[in-house]
C-alpha positions as CSV (number, residue, x, y, z in Angstrom):
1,X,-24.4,-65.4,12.7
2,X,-22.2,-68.3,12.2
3,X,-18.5,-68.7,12.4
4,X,-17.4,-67.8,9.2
5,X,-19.8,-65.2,8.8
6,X,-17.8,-64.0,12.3
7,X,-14.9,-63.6,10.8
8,X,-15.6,-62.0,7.6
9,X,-16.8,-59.1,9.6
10,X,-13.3,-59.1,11.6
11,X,-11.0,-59.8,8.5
12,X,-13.6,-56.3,6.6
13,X,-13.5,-54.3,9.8
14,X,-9.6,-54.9,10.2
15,X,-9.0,-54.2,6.1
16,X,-11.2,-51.0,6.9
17,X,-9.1,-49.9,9.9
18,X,-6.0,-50.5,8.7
19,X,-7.6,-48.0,5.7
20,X,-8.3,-45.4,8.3
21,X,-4.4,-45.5,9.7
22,X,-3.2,-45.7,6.6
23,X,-4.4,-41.5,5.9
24,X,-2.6,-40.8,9.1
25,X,0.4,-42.6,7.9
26,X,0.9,-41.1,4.2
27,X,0.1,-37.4,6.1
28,X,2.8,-38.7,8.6
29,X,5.1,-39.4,5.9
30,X,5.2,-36.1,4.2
31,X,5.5,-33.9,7.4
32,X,8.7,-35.7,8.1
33,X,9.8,-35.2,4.6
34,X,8.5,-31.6,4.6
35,X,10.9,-31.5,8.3
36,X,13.7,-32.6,6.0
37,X,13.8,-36.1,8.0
38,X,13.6,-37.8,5.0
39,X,15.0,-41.5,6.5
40,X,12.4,-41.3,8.8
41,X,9.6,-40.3,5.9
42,X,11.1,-43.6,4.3
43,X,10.8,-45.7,7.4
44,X,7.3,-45.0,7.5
45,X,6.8,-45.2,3.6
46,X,8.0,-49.0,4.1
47,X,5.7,-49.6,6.8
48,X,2.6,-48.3,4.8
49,X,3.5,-51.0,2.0
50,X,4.0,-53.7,4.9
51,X,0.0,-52.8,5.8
52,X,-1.4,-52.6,2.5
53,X,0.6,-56.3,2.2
54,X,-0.8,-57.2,5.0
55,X,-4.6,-55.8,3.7
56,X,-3.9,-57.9,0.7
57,X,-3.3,-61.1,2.7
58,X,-6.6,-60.4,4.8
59,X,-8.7,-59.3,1.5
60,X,-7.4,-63.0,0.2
61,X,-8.4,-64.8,3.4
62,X,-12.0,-62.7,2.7
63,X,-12.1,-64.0,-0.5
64,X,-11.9,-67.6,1.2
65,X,-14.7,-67.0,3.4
66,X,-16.8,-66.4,0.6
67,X,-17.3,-62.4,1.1
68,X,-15.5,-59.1,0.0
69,X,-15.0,-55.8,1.3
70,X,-17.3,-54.0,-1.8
71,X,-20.0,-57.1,-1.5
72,X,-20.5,-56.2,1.8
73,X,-20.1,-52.1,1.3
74,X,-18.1,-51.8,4.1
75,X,-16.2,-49.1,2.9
76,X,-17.2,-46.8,5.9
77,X,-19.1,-44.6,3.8
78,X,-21.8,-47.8,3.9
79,X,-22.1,-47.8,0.5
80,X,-24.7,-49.5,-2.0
81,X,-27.0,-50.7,0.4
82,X,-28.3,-48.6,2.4
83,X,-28.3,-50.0,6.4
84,X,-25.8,-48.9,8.7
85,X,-23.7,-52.3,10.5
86,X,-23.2,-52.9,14.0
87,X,-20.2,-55.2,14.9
88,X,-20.0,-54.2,18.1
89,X,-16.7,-51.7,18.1
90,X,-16.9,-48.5,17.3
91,X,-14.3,-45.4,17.2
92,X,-16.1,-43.0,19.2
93,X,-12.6,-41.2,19.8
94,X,-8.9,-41.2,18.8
95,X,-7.0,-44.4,19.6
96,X,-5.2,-43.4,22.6
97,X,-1.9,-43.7,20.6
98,X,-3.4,-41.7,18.3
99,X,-3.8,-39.0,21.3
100,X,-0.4,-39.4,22.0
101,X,1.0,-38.6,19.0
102,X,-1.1,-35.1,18.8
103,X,-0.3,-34.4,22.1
104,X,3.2,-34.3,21.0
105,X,3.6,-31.6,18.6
């Protein structure tokens, strides 16, 4: 695998994580407005746009590199081509900040 190729994983698996955080965020959004802590619910509404922003800026450096996050089905289901990927990090458990947060409530 060559350099570019090297990144276009990092730049899809980065777009795809960011995908995954941003469920938790949206859910975390409407508890606080649900709680009636509706600055907060904002707070985190504007850092939700910041990472799709920041998905868009990775999804154009992609685009650079010659590759795209459908092309190469990672879209965590693994979609349209039938092979699992292995790029060497795997969630096989909460982020601990994720942890954190849960142990929280």
């Amino acid at each position: 695998m060559d350099d570019i190729q090297k990144n276009r994983v990092r730049l899809t698996h980065w777009i795809n994580h960011n995908n995954e955080h941003l469920t938790g965020y949206v859910e975390m959004a409407g508890n606080l407005e649900g709680m009636g802590l509706n600055e907060a619910a904002e707070d985190v509404r504007r850092a939700i746009s910041l990472v799709k922003a920041a998905n868009h800026e990775f999804e154009r450096a992609l685009t650079i590199l010659g590759g795209s996050v459908s092309e190469h089905g990672h879209d965590h289901a693994h979609g349209g081509h039938g092979h699992s990927h292995d790029h060497g990090h795997h969630h096989h458990s909460p982020h601990s900040h994720d942890a954190d947060v849960k142990s929280k409530k």
